[in-house]
PyMOL commands that place a pseudoatom at each C-alpha (Angstrom):
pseudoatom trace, name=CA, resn=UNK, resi=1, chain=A, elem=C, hetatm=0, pos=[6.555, -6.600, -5.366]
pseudoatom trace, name=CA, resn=UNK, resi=2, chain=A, elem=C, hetatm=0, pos=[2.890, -5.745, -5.881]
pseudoatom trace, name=CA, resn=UNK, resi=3, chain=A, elem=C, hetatm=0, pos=[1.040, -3.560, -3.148]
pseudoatom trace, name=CA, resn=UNK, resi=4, chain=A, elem=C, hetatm=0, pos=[-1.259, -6.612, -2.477]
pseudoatom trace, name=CA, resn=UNK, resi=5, chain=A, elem=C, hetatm=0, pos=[1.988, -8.666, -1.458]
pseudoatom trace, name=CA, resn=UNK, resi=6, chain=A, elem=C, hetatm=0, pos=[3.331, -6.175, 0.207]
pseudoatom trace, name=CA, resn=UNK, resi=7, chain=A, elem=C, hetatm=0, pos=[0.094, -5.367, 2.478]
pseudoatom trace, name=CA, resn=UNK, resi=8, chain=A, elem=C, hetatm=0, pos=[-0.165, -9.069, 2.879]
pseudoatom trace, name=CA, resn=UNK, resi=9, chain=A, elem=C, hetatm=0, pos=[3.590, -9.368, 4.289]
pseudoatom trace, name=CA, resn=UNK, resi=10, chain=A, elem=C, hetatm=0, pos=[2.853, -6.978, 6.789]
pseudoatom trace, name=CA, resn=UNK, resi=11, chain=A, elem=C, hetatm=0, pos=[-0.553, -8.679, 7.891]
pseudoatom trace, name=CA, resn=UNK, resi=12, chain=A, elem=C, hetatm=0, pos=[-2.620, -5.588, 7.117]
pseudoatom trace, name=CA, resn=UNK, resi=13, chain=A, elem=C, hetatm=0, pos=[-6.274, -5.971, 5.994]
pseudoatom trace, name=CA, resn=UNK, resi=14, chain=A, elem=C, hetatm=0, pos=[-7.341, -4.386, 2.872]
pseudoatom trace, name=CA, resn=UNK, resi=15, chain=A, elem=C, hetatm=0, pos=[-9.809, -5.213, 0.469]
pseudoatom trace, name=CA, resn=UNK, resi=16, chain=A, elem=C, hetatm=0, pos=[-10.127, -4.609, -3.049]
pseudoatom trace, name=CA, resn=UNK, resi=17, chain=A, elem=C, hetatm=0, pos=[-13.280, -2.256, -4.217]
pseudoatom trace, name=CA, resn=UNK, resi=18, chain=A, elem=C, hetatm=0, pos=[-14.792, -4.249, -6.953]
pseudoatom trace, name=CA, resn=UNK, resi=19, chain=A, elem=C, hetatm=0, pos=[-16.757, -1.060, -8.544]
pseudoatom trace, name=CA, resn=UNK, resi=20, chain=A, elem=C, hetatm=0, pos=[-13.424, 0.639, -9.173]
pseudoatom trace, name=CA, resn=UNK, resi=21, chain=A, elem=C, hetatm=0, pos=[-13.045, 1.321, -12.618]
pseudoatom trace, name=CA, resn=UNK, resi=22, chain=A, elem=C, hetatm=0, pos=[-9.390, 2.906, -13.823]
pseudoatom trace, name=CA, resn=UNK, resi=23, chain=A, elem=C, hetatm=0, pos=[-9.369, 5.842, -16.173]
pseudoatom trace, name=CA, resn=UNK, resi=24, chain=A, elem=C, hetatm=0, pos=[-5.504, 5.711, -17.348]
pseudoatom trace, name=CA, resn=UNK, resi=25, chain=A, elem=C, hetatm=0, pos=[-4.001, 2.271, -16.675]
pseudoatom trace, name=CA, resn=UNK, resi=26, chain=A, elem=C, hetatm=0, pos=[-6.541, -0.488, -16.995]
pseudoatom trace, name=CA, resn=UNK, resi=27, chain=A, elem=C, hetatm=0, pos=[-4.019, -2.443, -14.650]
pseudoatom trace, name=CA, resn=UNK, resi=28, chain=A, elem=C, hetatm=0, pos=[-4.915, 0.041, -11.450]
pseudoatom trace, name=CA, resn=UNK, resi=29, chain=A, elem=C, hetatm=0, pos=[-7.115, -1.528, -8.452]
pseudoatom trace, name=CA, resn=UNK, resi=30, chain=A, elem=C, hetatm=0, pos=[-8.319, 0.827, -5.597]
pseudoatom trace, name=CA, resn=UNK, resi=31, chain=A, elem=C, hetatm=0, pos=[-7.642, -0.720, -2.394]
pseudoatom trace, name=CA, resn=UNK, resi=32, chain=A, elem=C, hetatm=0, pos=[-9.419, 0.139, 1.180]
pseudoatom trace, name=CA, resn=UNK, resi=33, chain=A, elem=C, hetatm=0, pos=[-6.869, -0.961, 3.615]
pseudoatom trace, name=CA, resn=UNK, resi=34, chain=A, elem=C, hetatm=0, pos=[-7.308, -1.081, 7.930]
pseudoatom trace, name=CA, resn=UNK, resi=35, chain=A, elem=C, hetatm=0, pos=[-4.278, 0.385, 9.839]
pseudoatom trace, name=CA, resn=UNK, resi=36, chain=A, elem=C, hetatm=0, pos=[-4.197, 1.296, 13.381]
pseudoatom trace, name=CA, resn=UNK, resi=37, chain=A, elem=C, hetatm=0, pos=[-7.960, 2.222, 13.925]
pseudoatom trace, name=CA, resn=UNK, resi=38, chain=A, elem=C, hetatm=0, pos=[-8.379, 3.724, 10.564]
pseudoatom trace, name=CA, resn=UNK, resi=39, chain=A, elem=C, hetatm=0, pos=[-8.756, 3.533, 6.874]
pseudoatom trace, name=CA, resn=UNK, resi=40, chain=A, elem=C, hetatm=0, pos=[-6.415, 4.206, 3.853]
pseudoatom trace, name=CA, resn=UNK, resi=41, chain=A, elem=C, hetatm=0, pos=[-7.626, 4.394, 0.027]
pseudoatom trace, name=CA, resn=UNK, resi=42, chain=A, elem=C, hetatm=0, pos=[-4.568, 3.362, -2.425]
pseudoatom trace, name=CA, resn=UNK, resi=43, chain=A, elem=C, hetatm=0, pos=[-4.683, 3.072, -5.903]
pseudoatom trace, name=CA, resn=UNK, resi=44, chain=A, elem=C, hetatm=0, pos=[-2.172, 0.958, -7.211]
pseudoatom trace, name=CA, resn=UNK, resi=45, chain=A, elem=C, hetatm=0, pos=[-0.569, -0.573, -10.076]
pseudoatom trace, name=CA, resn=UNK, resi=46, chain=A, elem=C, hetatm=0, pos=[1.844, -3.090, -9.850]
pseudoatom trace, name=CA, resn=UNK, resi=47, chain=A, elem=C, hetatm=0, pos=[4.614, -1.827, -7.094]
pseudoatom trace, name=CA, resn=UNK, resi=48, chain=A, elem=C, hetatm=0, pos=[3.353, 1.965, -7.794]
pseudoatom trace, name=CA, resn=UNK, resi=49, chain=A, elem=C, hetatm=0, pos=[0.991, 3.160, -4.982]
pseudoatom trace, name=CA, resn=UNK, resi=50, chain=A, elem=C, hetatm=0, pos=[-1.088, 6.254, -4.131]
pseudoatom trace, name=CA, resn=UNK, resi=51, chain=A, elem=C, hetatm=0, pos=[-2.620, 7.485, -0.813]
pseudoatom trace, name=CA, resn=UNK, resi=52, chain=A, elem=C, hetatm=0, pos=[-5.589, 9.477, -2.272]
pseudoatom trace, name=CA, resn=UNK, resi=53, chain=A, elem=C, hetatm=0, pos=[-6.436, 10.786, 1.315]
pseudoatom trace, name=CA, resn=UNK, resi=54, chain=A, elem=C, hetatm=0, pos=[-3.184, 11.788, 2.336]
pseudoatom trace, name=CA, resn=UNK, resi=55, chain=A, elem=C, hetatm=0, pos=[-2.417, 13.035, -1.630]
pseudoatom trace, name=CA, resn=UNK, resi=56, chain=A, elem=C, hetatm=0, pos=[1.152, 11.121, -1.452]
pseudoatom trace, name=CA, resn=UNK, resi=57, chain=A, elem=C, hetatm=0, pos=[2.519, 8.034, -3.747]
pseudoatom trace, name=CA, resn=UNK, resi=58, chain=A, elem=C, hetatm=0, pos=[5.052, 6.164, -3.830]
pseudoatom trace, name=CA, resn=UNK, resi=59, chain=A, elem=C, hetatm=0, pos=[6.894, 2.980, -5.162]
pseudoatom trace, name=CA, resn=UNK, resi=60, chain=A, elem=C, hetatm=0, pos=[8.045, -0.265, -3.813]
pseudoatom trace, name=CA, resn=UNK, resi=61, chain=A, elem=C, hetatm=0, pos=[7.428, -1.811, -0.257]
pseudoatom trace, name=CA, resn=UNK, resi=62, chain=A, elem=C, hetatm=0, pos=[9.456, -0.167, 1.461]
pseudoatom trace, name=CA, resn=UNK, resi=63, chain=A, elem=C, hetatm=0, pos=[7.588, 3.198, 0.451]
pseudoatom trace, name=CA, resn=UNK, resi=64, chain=A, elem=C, hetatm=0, pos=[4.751, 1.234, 0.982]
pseudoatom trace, name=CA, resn=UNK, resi=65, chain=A, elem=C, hetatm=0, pos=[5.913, 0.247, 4.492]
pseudoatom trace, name=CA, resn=UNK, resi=66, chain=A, elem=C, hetatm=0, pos=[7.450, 3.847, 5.668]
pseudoatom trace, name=CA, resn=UNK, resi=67, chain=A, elem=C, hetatm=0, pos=[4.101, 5.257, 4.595]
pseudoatom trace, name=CA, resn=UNK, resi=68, chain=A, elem=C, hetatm=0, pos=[1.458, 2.934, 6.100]
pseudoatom trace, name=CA, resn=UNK, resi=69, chain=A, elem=C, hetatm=0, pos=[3.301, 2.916, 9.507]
pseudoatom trace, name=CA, resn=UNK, resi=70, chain=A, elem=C, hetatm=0, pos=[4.963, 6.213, 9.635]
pseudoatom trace, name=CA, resn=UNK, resi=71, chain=A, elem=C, hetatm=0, pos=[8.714, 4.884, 9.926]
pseudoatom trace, name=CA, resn=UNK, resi=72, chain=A, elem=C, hetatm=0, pos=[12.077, 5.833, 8.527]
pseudoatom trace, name=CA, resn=UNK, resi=73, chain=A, elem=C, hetatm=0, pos=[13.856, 4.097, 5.981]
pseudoatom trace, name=CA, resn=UNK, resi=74, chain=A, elem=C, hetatm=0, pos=[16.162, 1.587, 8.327]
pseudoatom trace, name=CA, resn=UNK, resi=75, chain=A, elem=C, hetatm=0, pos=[12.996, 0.834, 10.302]
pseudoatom trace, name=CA, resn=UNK, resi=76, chain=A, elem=C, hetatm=0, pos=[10.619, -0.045, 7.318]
pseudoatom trace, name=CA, resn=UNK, resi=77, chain=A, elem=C, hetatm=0, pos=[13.809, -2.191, 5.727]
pseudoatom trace, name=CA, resn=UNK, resi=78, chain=A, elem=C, hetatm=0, pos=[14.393, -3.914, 9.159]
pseudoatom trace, name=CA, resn=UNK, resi=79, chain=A, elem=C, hetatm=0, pos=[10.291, -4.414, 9.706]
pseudoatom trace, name=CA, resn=UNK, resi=80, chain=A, elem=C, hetatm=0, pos=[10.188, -5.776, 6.048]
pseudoatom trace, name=CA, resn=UNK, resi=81, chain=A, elem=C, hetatm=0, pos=[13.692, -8.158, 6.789]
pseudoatom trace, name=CA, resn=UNK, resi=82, chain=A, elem=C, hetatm=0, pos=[11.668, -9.623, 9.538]
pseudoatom trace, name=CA, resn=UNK, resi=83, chain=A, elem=C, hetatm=0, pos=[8.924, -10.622, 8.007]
pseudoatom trace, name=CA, resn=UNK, resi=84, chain=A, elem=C, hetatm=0, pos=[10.192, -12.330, 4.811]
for i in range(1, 84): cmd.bond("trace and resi %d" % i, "trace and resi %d" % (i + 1))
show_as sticks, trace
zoom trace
């Protein structure tokens, strides 16, 4: 599942930065995304993900999910289960 999707199933705002412009992978966005009173810069490609603040990447939703909102692997499955 792309980032965007996943962001989107778990009701997040984020917003793409138009000026972005990839080095490597043409296919990578930067995305500024809200959470809990603050801001988080990802660069993503497809599923793929990186937290260029926090220096930490990942793949996949649940990644995604565990990251973003600081729970453990059951939690971010169950969190994702519910939402689908």
């Amino acid at each position: 599942m792309p980032v965007s999707d996943t962001l989107d199933l778990l009701g997040v705002y984020w917003k793409r930065d138009p000026d972005f412009r990839p080095m490597k992978d043409k296919a990578t966005v930067r995305l500024n995304v809200s959470i809990g009173g603050g801001g988080v810069e990802l660069l993503a490609t497809g599923p793929k993900w990186y937290d260029t603040r926090a220096e930490k990447g990942g793949g996949g939703a649940i990644d995604l999910t565990m990251h973003l909102l600081r729970l453990d692997f059951v939690s971010a499955v169950k969190r994702l289960e519910g939402l689908q």
